[in-house]
C-alpha positions, -999 to +999 in steps of 0.1 A: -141-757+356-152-729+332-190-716+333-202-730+308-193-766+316-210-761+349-238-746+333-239-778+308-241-801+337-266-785+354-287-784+324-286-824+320-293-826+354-322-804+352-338-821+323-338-852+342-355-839+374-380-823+354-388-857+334-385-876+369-410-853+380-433-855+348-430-895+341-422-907+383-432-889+410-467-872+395-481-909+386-468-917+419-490-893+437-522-892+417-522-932+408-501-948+434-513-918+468-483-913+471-479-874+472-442-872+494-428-882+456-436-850+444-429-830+474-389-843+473-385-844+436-406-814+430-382-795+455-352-809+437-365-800+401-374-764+415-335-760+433-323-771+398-346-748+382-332-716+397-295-727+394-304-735+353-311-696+353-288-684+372-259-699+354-282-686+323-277-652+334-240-660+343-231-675+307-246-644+290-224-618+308-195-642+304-198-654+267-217-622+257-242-644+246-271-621+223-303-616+242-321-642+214-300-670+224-304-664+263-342-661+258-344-695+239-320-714+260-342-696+293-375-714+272-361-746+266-362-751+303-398-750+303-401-779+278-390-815+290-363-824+263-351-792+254-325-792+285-306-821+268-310-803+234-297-769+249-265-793+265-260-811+228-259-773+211-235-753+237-213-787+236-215-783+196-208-749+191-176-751+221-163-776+201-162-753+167-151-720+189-123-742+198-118-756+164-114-716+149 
């Protein structure tokens, strides 16, 4: 399994976390008291927070990837879609590597 396929799934997985952590376990704790929600999923989020940028790092040495495209695909881990977007892009632009 190449890095970038790893690095693909652990995008889509961290997008969800995040979003589980935004739209579940936050309403959980301030409207329902129950604050363990964001203790287990904020811990989960955060473990697939540093393995996002770590494969970041891994996919620019590998690919050569320029410094623009590491910084944005870095950012769009800070917005709650943008994960899935980053996934959709680096799926799109394997496809036309592979196509030339």
């Amino acid at each position: 399994m190449s890095t970038l396929s790893i690095f693909k799934k652990v995008a889509v997985a961290e997008g969800i976390s995040y979003l589980a952590l935004l739209l579940i376990a936050m309403p959980l704790k301030y409207f329902a008291g129950m604050p363990l929600a964001v203790k287990y999923t904020g811990w989960a989020h955060g473990l697939l927070f540093v393995l996002y940028a770590a494969f970041v790092v891994m996919c620019w040495m590998e690919y050569k990837w320029k410094f623009g495209k590491v910084i944005l695909v870095f950012l769009a881990s800070l917005l709650p879609f943008a994960p899935f977007i980053v996934e959709k892009r680096l799926h799109e632009d394997a496809d036309d590597q592979a196509k030339a």
